[in-house]
N, C-alpha and C positions, 0 to 999 in steps of 0.2 A: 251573234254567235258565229264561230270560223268554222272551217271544216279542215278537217284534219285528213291526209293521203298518205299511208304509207308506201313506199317502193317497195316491188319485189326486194329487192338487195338488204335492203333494212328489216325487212320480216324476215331472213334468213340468217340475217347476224345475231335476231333473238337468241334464234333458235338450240345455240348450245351452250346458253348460259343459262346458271343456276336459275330455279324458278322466283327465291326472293328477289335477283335482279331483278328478272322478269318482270314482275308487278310494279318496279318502283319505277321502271322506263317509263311504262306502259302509265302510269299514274304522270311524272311527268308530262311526257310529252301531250296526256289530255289536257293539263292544264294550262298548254299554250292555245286553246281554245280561246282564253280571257285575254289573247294578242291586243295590244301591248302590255301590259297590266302581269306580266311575269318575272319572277326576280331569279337569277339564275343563267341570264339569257344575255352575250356578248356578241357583237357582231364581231368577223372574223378579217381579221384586216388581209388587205388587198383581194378580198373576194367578196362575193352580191349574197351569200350566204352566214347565217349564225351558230352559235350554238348551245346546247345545254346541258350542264355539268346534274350528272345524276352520279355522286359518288364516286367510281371509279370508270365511269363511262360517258361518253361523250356522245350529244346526237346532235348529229348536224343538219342542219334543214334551213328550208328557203322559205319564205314570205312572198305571195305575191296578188299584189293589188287589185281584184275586180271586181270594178264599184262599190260597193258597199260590203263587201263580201270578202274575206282572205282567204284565200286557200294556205295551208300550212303543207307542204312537199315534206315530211319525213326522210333524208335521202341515207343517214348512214348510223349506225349504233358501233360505235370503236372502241373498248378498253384504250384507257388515256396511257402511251409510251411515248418516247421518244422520237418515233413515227407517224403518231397519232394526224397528222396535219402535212 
């Protein structure tokens, strides 16, 4: 099983969206828990980070390897724009 870290910055980008977003991030990003085993999930070219399409939103996060163990770094929740990246 992984463990999952949200950043300050990504708990605050919750924060002013609707509460059905809310739950379906929130329900995503548990299920990168099942790391690698999630469908939804690109890695994001010319950077060490991925991401996951939840809808109209976008979470981006890192992977990273210790021993047996992932941590999953939550680092950002962005409505998908033109800016998005």
């Amino acid at each position: 099983m992984n463990t999952i870290n949200w950043t300050k910055k990504a708990r605050k980008q919750l924060v002013p969206l609707p509460r059905w977003d809310i739950e379906r991030i929130i329900d995503a990003v548990e299920s990168l828990a099942r790391w690698p085993d999630v469908a939804g999930v690109k890695a994001l070219s010319g950077r060490d980070d991925y991401r996951l399409r939840v809808g109209r939103y976008r979470v981006i996060f890192t992977v990273t390897p210790d021993g047996e163990l992932t941590i999953i770094l939550v680092e950002e929740v962005k409505k998908r724009d033109e800016h998005t990246y």
